[in-house]
C-alpha positions in Angstrom: -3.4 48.9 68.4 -1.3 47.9 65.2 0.1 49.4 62.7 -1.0 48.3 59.0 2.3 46.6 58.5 1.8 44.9 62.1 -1.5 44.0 61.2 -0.3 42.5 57.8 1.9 40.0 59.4 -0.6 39.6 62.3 -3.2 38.4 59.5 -0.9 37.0 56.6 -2.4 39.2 54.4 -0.4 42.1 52.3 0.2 45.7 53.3 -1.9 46.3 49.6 -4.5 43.9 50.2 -5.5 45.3 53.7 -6.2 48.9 51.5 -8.1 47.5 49.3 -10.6 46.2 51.8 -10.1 49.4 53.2 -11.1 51.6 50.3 -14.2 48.9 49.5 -15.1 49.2 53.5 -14.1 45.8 54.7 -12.0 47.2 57.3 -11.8 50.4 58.8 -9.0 51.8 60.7 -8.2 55.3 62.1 -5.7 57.9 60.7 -3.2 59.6 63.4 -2.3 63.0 63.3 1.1 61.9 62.0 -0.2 60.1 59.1 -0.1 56.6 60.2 -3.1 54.3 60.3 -4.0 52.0 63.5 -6.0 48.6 63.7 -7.6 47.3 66.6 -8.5 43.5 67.9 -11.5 44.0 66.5 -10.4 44.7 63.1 -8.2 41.5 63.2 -10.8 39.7 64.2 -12.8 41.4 61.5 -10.6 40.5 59.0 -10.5 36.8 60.2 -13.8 36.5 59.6 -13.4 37.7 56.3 -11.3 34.9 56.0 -13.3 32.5 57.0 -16.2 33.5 54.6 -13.9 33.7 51.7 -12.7 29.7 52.4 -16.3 29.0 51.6 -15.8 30.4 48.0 -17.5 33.8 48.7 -16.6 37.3 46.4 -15.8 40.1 48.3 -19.0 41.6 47.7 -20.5 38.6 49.4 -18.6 38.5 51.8 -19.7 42.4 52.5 -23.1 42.1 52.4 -22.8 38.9 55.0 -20.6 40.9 57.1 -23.4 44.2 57.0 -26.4 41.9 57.8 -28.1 38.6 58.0 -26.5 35.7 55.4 -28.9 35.5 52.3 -29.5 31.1 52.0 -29.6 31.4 47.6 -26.1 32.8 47.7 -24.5 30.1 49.7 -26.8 27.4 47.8 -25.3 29.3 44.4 -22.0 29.1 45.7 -22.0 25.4 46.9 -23.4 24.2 43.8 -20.1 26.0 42.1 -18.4 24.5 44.5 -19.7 20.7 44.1 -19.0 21.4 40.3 -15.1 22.4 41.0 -14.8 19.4 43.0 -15.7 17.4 40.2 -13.2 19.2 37.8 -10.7 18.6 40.2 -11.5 15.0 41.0 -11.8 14.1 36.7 -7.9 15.4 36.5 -6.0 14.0 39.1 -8.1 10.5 38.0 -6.5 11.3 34.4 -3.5 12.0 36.2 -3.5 9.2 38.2 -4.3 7.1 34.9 -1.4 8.6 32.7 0.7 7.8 35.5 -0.5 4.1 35.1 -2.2 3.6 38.3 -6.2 3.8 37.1 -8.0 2.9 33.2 -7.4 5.1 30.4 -10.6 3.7 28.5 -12.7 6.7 28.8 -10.8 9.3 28.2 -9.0 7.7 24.7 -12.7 7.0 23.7 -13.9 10.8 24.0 -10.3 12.3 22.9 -10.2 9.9 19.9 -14.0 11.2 19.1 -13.3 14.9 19.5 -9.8 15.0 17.7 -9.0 11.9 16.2 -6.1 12.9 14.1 -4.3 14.4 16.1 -5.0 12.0 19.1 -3.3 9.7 16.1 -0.2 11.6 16.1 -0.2 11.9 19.9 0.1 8.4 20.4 2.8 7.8 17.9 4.5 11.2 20.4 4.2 8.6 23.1 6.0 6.0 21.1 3.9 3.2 19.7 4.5 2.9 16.1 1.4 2.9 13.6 0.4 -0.1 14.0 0.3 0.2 17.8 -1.4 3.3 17.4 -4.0 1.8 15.4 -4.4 -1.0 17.7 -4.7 1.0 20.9 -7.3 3.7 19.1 -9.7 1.0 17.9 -9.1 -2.4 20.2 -7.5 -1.6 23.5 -8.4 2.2 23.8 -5.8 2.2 27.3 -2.1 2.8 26.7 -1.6 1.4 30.2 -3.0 -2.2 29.5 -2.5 -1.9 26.1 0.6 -4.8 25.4 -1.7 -7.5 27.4 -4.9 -6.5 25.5 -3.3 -6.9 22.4 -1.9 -10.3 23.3 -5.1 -11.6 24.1 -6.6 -9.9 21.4 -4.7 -11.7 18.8 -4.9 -15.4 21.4 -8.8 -14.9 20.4 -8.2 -14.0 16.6 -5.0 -15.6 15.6 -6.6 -19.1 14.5 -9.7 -17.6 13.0 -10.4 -17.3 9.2 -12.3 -14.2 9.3 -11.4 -11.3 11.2 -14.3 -9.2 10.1 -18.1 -9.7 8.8 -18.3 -10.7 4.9 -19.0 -13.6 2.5 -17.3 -14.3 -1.1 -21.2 -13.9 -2.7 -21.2 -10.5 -1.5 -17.5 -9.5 -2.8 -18.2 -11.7 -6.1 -21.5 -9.5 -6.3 -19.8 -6.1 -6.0 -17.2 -7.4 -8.6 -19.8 -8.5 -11.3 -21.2 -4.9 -10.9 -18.3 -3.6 -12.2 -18.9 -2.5 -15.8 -15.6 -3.7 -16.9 -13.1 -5.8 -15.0 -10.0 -4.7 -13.4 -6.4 -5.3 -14.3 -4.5 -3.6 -11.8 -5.9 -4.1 -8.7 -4.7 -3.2 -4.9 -6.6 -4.9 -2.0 -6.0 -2.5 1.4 -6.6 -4.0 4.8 -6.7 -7.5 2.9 -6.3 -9.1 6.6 -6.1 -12.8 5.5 -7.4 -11.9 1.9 -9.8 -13.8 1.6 -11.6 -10.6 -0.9 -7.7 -11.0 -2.1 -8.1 -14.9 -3.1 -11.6 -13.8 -4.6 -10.1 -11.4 -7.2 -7.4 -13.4 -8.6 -9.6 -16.6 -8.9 -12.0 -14.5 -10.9 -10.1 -11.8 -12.5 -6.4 -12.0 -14.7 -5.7 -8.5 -12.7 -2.5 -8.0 -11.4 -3.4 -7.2 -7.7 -1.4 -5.7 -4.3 -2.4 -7.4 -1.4 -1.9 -4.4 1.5 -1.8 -5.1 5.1 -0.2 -3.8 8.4 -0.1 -7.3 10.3 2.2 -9.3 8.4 1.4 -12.8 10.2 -1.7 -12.1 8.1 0.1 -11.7 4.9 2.2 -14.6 6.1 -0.8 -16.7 5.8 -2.2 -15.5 2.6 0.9 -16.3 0.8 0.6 -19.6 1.6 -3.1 -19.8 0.6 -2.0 -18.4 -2.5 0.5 -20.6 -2.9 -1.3 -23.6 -2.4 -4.3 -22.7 -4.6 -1.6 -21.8 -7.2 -2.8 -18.0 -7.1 0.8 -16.3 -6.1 2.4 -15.4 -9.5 0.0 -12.5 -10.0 -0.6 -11.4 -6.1 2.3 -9.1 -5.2 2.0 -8.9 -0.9 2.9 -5.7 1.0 3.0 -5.0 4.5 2.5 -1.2 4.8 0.2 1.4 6.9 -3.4 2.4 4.7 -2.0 5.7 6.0 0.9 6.2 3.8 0.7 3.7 0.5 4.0 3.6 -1.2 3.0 3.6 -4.5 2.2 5.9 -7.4 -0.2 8.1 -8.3 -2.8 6.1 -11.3 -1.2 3.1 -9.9 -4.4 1.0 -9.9 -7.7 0.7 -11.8 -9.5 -0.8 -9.1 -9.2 -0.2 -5.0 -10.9 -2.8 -2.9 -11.5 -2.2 0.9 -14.0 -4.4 2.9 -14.1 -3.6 6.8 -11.1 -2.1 6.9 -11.3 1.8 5.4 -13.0 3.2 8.9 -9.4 2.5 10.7 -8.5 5.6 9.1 -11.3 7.6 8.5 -14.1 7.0 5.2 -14.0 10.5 3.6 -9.6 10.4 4.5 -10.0 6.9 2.5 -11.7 8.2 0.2 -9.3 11.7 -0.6 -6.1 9.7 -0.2 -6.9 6.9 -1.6 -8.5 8.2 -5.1 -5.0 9.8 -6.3 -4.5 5.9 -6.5 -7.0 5.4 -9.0 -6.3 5.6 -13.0 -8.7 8.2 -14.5 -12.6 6.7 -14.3 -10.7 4.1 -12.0 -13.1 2.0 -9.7 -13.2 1.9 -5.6 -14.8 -0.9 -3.9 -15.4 -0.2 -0.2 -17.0 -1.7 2.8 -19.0 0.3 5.6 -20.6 -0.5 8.9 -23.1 2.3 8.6 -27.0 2.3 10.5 -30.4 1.3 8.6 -32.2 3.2 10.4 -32.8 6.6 11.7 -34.0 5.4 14.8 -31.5 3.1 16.7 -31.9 1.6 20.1 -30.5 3.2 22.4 -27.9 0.7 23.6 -26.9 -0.3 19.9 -26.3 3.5 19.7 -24.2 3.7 23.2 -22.5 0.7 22.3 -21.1 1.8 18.5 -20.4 6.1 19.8 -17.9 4.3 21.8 -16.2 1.5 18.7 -17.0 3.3 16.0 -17.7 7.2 16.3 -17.6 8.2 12.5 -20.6 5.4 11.8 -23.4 7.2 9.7 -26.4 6.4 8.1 -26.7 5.4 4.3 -27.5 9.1 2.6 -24.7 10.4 4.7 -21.9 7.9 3.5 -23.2 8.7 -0.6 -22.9 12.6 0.1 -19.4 12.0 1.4 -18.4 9.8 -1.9 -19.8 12.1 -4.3 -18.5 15.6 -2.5 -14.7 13.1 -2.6 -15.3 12.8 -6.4 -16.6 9.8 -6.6 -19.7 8.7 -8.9 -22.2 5.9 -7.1 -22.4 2.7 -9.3 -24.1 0.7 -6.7 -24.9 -0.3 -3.4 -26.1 -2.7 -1.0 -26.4 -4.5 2.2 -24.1 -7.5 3.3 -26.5 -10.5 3.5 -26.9 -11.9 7.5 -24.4 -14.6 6.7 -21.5 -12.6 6.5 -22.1 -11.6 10.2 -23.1 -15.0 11.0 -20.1 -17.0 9.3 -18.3 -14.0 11.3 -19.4 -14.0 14.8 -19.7 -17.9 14.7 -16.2 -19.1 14.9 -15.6 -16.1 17.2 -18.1 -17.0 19.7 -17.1 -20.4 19.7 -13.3 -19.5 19.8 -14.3 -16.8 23.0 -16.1 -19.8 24.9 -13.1 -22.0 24.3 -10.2 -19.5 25.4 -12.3 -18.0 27.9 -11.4 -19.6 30.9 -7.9 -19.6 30.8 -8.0 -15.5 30.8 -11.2 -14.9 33.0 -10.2 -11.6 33.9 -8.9 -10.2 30.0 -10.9 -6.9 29.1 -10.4 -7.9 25.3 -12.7 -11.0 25.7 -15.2 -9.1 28.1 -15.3 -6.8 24.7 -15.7 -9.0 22.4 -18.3 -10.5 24.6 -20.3 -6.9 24.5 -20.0 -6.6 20.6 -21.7 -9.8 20.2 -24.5 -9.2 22.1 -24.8 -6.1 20.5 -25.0 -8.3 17.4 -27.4 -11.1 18.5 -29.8 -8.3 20.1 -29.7 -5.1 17.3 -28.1 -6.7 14.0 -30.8 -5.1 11.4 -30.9 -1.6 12.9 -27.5 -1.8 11.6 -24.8 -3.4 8.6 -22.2 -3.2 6.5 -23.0 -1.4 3.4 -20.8 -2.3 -0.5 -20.4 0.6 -2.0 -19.4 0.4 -5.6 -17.9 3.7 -7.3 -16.3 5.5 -9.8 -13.7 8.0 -9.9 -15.3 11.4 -11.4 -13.2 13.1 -14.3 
């Protein structure tokens, strides 16, 4: 016979515990005359039972009812299916452990953080210490802070000798420019990349014009495009983050953005960037947005994970009217800005290939152009011409 402490330390259960299962009729000992209560083999046998049942994720009051009569199938299939479903939990964070230790891929869980809180996912990664530019990078082209520095470099092996580094064609810029009801004198051109929208305006405008872009091999380049096509004494260059333009409010009567606003969010672009604008000031802004309400599935799969924020055509106008904006015009970009695009990127993938065969940057760039070559209608970039609202 025990005592309730003895039977405690017999068990390894607390002096407390072993009266609450008392008092809810799990175990039953018998008072003394002098007070004290005693346990027999049978109770700690009882109680290891108990145990037992509990392991397999049972309540008390299961474990009861199991204990008074014959074990009821539904409640153990209820209680595995829990079960399977905390297994899972725990298996999805010690992979994300595993991975922020830099032993497994990141890729999924940036791509469904960066959807449910982009911004601050933003200011996380800049916590971890990649500058903005870095940032940038690893939310939109290497989405894995663990293979991000190898991405990147053969990332920019792929894209470093190309023209374009993003669908368009001058007779779509020059066409958004002739909508304008007057033309433009001060003019800022953000996410320029190689400016070639930049080399555009000054050939057919007198504007003084701010070429804006984080990369500055990029701006490197342009300058000397400029220089040789004797466009520089009115193109001003600037290396700076979209994010945080240093320059004055009513600084500009004209914004031009093609491909490039979506880095930091259309309706942000569009908030931010109007204090920019001169009063009745123009913005002229690029948009890979769907044309139709009823995508394919894999087009669909394919963009939730590059580019969650894309939206259909009605949704993009609400957004630039409810920013202030009034809707001048707006169109399509032609095929052959994808084509004189994806072109001399296929070409350049083919070439490069082989001397990275493993590189998850081209086995991207692979996937986005056969999303392209197979679904290119059911979606485009979209011009959008506007005017800032009094």
């Amino acid at each position: 016979m025990y005592r309730i402490s003895e039977l405690a330390d017999k068990v390894g259960l607390s002096r407390s515990t072993l009266l609450y299962y008392e008092k809810q009729g799990l175990l039953r000992g018998s008072r003394q005359t002098n007070g004290y209560r005693l346990y027999s083999d049978k109770d700690v046998q009882q109680l290891h039972l108990l145990q037992q049942l509990q392991s397999g994720g049972l309540t008390l009051k299961e474990c009861k009812s199991f204990l008074d009569s014959k074990v009821q199938r539904a409640v153990l299939e209820k209680r595995l299916q829990q079960l399977d479903e905390d297994i899972a939990q725990k298996q999805q964070a010690r992979e994300l452990l595993v991975a922020l230790l830099g032993q497994g891929s990141l890729r999924i869980w940036h791509q469904q953080t960066d959807k449910l809180a982009p911004e601050a996912y933003l200011d996380w990664l800049k916590q971890q210490g990649f500058n903005e530019q870095q940032a940038l990078h690893l939310k939109w082209l290497s989405k894995d802070m663990n293979e991000h520095d190898q991405y990147m470099a053969d990332f920019m092996t792929v894209f470093q000798t190309l023209e374009r580094w993003g669908p368009g064609c001058d007779a779509d810029s020059l066409k958004a420019l002739l909508t304008l009801p007057t033309i433009p004198s001060k003019i800022i051109d953000i996410g320029c990349g190689k400016g070639f929208s930049t080399r555009l305006l000054a050939k057919h405008t007198l504007a003084e014009i701010v070429a804006v872009d984080n990369e500055q091999s990029a701006l490197d380049e342009l300058g000397e495009r400029l220089t040789e096509q004797g466009l520089d004494t009115r193109v001003t260059l600037s290396c700076a983050s979209m994010t945080d333009l240093p320059f004055t409010p009513e600084s500009f009567d004209c914004i031009w953005s093609e491909g490039s606003a979506y880095i930091m969010g259309i309706e942000q672009a569009l908030t931010q960037w109007r204090k920019l604008l001169t009063n009745r000031g123009y913005m002229v802004v690029s948009d890979l947005i769907w044309l139709t309400d009823n995508p394919s599935q894999e087009a669909v799969a394919f963009w939730e994970g590059e580019y969650p924020d894309m939206q259909t055509i009605e949704k993009r106008l609400s957004q630039m009217r409810q920013a202030g904006f009034e809707v001048i015009d707006h169109f399509t970009l032609r095929e052959q800005a994808w084509h004189d695009y994806y072109q001399p990127l296929k070409a350049r993938v083919a070439e490069v290939k082989a001397s990275m065969p493993k590189s998850n940057a081209i086995a991207d760039i692979e996937r986005e152009i056969a999303i392209y070559e197979r679904y290119l209608g059911e979606f485009g970039y979209r011009m959008f011409v506007l005017r800032k609202g009094a």
